[in-house]
Every structure is written in structure tokens, then in C-alpha cells.
C-alpha positions in Angstrom: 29.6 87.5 203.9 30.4 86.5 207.4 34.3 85.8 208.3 33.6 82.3 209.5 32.4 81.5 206.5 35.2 82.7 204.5 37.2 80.5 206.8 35.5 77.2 206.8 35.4 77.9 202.5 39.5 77.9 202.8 39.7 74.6 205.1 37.0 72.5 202.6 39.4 73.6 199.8 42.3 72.6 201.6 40.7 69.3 202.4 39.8 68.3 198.9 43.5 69.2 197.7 45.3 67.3 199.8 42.8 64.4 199.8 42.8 64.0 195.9 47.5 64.0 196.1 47.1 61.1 198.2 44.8 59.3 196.1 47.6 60.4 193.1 50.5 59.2 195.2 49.0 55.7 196.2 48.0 54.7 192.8 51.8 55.9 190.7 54.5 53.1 190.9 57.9 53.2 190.2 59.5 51.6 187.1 62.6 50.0 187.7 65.5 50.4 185.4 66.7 47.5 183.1 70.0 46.2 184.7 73.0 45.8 183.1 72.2 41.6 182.4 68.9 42.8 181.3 70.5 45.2 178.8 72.9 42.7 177.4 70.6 40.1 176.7 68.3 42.6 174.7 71.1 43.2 172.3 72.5 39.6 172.0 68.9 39.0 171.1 68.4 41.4 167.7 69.6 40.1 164.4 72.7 41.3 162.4 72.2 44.1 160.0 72.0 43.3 156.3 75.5 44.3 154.6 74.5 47.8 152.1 73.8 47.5 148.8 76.0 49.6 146.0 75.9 49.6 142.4 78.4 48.6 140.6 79.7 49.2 137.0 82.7 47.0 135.4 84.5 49.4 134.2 87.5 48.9 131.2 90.5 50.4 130.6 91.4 52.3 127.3 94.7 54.0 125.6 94.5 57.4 126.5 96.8 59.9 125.3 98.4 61.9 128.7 98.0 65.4 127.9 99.5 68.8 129.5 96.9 71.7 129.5 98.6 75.2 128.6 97.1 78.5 129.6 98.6 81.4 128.5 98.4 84.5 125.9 99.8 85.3 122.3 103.1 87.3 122.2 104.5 89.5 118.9 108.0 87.4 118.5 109.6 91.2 118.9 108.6 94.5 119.2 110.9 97.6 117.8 110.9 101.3 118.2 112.8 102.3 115.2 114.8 105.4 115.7 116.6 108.1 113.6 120.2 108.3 113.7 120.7 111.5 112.5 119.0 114.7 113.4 116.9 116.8 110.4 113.7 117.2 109.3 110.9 114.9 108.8 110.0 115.5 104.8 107.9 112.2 104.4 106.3 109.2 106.2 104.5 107.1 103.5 103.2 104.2 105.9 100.0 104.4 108.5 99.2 102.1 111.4 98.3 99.0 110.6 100.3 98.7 107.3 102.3 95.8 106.6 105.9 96.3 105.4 108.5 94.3 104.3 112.6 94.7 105.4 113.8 98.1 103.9 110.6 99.8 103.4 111.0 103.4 104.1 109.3 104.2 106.9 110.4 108.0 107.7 112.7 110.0 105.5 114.6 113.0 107.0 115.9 115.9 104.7 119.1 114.9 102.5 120.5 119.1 103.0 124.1 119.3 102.0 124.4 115.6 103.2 124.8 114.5 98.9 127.3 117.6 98.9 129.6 116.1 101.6 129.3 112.5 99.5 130.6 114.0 96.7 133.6 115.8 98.4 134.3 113.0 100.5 134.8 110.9 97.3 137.3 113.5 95.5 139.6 113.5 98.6 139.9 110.1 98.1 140.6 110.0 94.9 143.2 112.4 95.5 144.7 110.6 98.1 144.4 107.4 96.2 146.7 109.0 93.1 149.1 110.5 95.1 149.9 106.8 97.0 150.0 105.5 93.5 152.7 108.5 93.1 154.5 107.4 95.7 155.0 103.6 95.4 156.3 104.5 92.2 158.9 106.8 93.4 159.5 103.9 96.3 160.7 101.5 93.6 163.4 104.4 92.1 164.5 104.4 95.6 163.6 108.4 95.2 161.2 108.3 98.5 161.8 107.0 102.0 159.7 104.0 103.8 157.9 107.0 105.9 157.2 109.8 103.1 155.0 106.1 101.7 153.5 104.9 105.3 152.4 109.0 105.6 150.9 109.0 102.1 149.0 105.3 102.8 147.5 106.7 105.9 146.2 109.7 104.1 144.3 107.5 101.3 143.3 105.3 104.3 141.9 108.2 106.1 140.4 109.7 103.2 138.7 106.3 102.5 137.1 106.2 105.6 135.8 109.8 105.5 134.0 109.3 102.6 132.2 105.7 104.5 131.1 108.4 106.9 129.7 110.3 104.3 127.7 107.9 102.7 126.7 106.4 105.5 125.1 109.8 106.8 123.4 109.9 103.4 121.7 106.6 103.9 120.7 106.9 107.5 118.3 110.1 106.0 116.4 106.9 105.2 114.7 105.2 108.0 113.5 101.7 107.0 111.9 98.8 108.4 114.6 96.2 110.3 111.8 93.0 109.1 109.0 92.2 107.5 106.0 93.3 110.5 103.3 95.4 111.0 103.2 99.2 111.8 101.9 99.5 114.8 102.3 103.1 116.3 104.0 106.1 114.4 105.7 109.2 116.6 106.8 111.3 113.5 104.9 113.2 110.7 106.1 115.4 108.0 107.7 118.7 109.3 108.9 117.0 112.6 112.6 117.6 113.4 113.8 114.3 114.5 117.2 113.8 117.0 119.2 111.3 117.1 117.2 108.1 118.9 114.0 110.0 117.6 110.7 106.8 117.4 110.0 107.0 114.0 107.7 103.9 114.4 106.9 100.9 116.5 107.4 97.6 114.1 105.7 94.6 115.3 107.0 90.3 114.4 103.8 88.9 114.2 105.0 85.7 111.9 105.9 83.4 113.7 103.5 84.1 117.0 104.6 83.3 120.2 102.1 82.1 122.5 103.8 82.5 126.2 102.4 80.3 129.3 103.2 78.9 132.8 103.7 75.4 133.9 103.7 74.0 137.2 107.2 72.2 138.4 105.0 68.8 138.2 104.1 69.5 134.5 107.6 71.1 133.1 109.0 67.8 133.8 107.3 65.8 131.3 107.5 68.9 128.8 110.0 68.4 125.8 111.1 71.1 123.2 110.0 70.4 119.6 106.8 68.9 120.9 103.3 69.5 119.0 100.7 71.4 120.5 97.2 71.8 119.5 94.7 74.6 120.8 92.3 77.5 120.5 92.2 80.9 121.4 89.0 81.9 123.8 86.9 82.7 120.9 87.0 79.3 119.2 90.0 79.9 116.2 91.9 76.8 116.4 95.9 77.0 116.4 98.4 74.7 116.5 102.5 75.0 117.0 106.0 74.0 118.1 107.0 73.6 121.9 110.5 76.1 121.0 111.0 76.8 124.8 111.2 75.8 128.6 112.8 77.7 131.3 115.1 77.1 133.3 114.8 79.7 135.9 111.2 79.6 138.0 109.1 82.4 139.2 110.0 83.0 142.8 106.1 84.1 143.6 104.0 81.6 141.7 106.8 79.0 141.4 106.0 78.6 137.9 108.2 77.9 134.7 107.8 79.7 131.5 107.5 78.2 128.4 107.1 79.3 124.3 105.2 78.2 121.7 106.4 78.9 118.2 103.0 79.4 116.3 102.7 79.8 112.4 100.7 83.4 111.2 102.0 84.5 107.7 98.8 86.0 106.9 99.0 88.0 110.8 95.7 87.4 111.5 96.6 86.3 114.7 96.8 89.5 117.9 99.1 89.8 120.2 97.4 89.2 123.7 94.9 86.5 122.7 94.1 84.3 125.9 94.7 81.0 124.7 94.5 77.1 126.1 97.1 74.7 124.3 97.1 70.6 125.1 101.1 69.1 124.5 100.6 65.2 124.3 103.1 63.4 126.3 102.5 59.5 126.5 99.7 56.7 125.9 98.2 55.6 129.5 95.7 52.9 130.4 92.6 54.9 131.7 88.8 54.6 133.3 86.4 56.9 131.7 83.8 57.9 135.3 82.0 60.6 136.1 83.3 63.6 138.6 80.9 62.5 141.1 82.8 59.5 142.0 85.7 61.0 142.9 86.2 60.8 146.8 88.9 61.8 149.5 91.3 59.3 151.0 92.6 59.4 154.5 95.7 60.8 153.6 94.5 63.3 151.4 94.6 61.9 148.3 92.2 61.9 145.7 90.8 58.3 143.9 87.4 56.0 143.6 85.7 53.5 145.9 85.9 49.8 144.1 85.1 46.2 145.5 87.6 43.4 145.4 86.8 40.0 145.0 85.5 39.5 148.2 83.3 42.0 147.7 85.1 44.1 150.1 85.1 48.4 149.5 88.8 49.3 148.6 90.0 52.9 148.1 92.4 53.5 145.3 94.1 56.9 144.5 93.7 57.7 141.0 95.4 60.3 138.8 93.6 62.5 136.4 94.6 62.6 132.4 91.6 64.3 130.9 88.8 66.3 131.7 86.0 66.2 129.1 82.2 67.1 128.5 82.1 63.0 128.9 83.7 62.6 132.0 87.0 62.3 133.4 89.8 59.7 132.4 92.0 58.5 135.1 94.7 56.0 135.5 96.0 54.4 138.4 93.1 51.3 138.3 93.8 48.1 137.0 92.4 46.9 133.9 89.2 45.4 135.1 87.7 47.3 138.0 84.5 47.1 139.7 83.5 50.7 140.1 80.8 51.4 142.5 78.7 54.4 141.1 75.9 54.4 143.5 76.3 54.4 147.3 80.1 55.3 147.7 79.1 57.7 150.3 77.3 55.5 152.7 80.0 52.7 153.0 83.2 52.3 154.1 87.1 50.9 153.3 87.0 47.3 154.3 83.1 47.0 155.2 81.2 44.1 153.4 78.6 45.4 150.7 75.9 43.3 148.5 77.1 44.5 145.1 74.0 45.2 142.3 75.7 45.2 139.0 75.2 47.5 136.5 74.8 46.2 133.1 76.3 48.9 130.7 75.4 46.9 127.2 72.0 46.9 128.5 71.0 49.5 130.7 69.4 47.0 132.9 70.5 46.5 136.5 71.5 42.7 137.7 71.9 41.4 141.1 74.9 39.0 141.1 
């Protein structure tokens, strides 16, 4: 292929190119832009938008007792390692875990030795001491023995009587019996031990009455009073119910909390220590709304309460408080009476904005426009 031919190729091409962007150029035209009068007159000229349309429940208010939820665990009313007093030898221990005893069961018994011995002496001393002051108050009256021969001969029965206390008290103390009525619940000495003085014999657990031991909030513990009835369960259903016996005074410096007791009733001890339990303390009767957790909403200040419409059909915010929290629902107070509750649509509107209201007919189930 020739290079003229090659050339003239390129040129044609170029031709048609350039020939075909003119034809392009002459037939686009510009659109010019709306003005601003042009703009203004467009809006002016579309119709209002319809208010939005909420359902709406009447909702009542009913007496609802205000209640304060109590979380906390089962505590033994007290707890005691009970010691030996005097040192010997273990030569019985007729209780085992778990037992119940009553007060002055025997619980450990240490060797008597020449402890009965020491009785006996003790008690002829003072016997002797005894008829020798008799002696000398006799003698006193003759005028035969002077004011310090009798003081000498007093202290001597005196002393004597006290020796032979110690005596028998060392005698009983071989005897280590239960402080109350509880259950065994560890044991630190057997039979041919050789307890010390402050020797565990056994730890002796209060289990009637129970204690159950919570927390409340600084809010809560001021509408707590002692002597109030609580009801409640433990986490595996056994219902319990008791006596408000305690509030503290002193809060937690961490959680900021106050501690509080519940005296609970368990003669038969079938009740543990450490249950995790949830108590409700009734405080007063309230005017409440029964609604559904769904409705609750956020106000601009943080607060917590329910859309509603006035009588103008206008969306008003009101902060609610919570009294109950149920399978059915929540009660709250803090709405009037009567209140026009809008269930469906609270997210899309706004305080103050206009709404067409569809009323909900509860007695019914059938939905009404008003």
C-alpha cells in the first residue's frame, strides 16, 4: 500500500469527524435555569400536606399499689465457731454435719481427768473455811477475838468460795454445748483430738429467723419503712414472705447503695443461706396507665414518658414514672385520668405538630375515625 494513500485515508477520516461535531453542536441547546420568581411560584403553587394519622387508645387510670423491687440473697441470722475453753482430750463428739441441735446439746466433750478431784477439794476448803468464820463470830460476840483476826477469817471463806466456782466451772467447760438452737454446719474435732484453749469444736449456724440481705438505691431507701411486709420468691420459684427489720444508715461509698434486712420466718430450716432472692415492699396506692414498653419514648431533656394528644388534637410529651413492670405491660403514673394515648405512629410525629387521630376502640377491637 502506497504512502499517499495512507495519507488521503487519514484526511477522509478527519473530515467525517469533525463534520459529524458540527452537525452535534448546531442541533444541542441550552436549557436555562428556573429563576428565583420562577422557583417561588412553583412552591406557592403545590397544596398543603395532609396532617399524619396516629392511632389512638383512651386509656384509664387504675389504683395501683407502688411497689419497691428488692434483689438480694438469704443470710444465717449468725454464724458461731464454738470453741473449747480448756485444753484436754477430745473423748466424744456425738453430732455430724447437718444435724439440728437445740441450746446445750453437747457438741464435743473433753476428758474430765482429775478435774472432779479438784471439785471435791475445792468444796472441803470451803467448808472448812466456812466453820472456822462461824468460830470466829462467835468468839467476836465474847469480845475474845479482835475486828482483824474476823475480817482475816471472812476473807479466807471468801477466797475459799471462789476457788471452788473455779473448780466447777472447769468441770463444766469439759462440756462444749451448743450457744442456740441451729444447725451443725462444719466440725474441726473428732475423738482423740487434744483441743487448746479457743480450739473450733464446730461451726453452729441461726437459720430461724432467715435474713434475706439487699441493696437499695438512695431514691428507693426513702420510701422504705421498718416493720413493712414484703412478699417474694427465691430464683427457683419457693415463695417467701417477711418483715422489713432493717435500713442503714451508712451508704456504700462504691455503689452508693443502702443496706437493708429482711426478717424471714424458717422453723422447719428449709430455707439456705445464699439463696438469690427478689422481694416487692408495697409503699402507697397510685393512679396508673397500664401500656405497653413500646410506647415509651425520650424527651428533650432526657426524661422518659409517652406521646398523647390534647384536645386540639395537638402531640404533647409527658414524662411518666414507672410503678410496675409485668408480663402485661408496664403501669405508670404521672398521666391524668383520661388520656389519649397514641399507640401507633409516635415515632413519625412530633411535640406540637397537628395529627388526624384514628381511635382505637378497646371494647371492640374495631378501629374508628373520630
Amino acid at each position: 500500500m502506497s504512502k499517499n494513500f495512507v495519507s488521503a485515508s487519514i484526511v477522509a477520516a478527519g473530515l467525517v469527524v469533525w463534520m459529524g461535531s458540527g452537525a452535534f453542536t448546531h442541533d444541542t441547546q441550552a436549557t436555562p435555569l428556573p429563576d428565583a420568581t420562577d422557583a417561588e411560584s412553583l412552591r406557592d403553587s403545590g397544596a398543603d400536606a395532609a396532617p399524619s394519622r396516629v392511632r389512638i387508645a383512651v386509656n384509664n387510670a387504675e389504683p395501683r399499689t407502688r411497689t419497691v423491687v428488692l434483689r438480694g440473697r438469704t443470710e444465717a441470722k449468725r454464724a458461731v465457731e464454738v470453741t473449747a475453753e480448756i485444753a484436754g482430750q477430745v473423748v466424744s463428739r456425738p453430732v455430724e454435719r447437718g444435724m439440728q441441735v437445740s441450746k446445750g446439746q453437747l457438741l464435743c466433750e473433753i476428758a474430765v481427768d482429775d478435774r472432779e478431784v479438784a471439785v471435791e477439794e475445792a468444796r472441803a476448803g470451803f467448808e472448812q473455811a466456812r466453820i472456822e468464820h462461824e468460830g470466829s463470830l462467835k468468839l467476836a460476840k465474847q469480845e475474845l477475838l479482835s475486828e482483824v483476826a474476823i475480817a482475816t477469817s471472812e476473807a479466807r471463806q471468801e477466797e475459799a468460795r471462789a476457788h471452788l466456782h473455779r473448780q466447777m466451772l472447769n468441770l463444766e467447760r469439759t462440756r462444749i454445748t451448743a450457744p442456740f438452737d441451729g444447725v451443725v454446719e462444719n466440725l474441726h474435732l473428732n475423738a482423740g483430738d487434744y483441743a487448746m484453749p479457743g480450739a473450733s469444736c464446730a461451726t453452729l449456724i441461726d437459720l430461724d429467723p432467715m435474713l434475706v440481705v439487699a441493696r437499695v438505691t438512695e431514691q428507693e431507701v426513702e420510701n422504705l419503712q421498718p416493720g413493712s411486709m414484703v412478699a417474694g420468691s427465691t430464683r427457683m420459684g419457693r415463695d417467701i414472705d417477711g418483715q422489713l427489720s432493717f435500713i442503714g444508715k451508712q451508704n456504700d461509698p462504691v455503689t452508693r447503695t443502702f443496706p437493708v434486712e429482711i426478717t424471714v420466718a424458717n422453723s422447719d430450716y428449709s430455707l439456705r443461706s445464699g439463696l438469690t432472692v427478689t422481694l416487692w415492699a408495697d409503699l402507697d396506692q397510685v393512679p396508673a396507665h397500664r401500656i405497653a414498653p413500646s410506647l415509651l419514648t425520650l424527651g428533650d431533656a432526657g426524661d422518659m414518658g409517652v406521646r398523647t394528644l390534647d384536645d386540639t388534637n395537638r402531640v404533647v410529651f409527658t414524662a411518666v414514672e414507672i410503678v410496675e413492670d409485668g408480663p402485661e405491660g408496664l403501669w405508670v403514673t404521672g398521666l391524668p385520668d383520661t388520656v389519649n394515648l397514641i399507640t401507633v405512629g409516635q415515632e413519625y410525629v412530633t411535640v406540637g405538630e397537628l395529627v388526624e387521630p384514628v381511635y382505637m376502640d378497646t371494647a371492640k377491637g374495631q378501629i374508628a375515625v373520630r
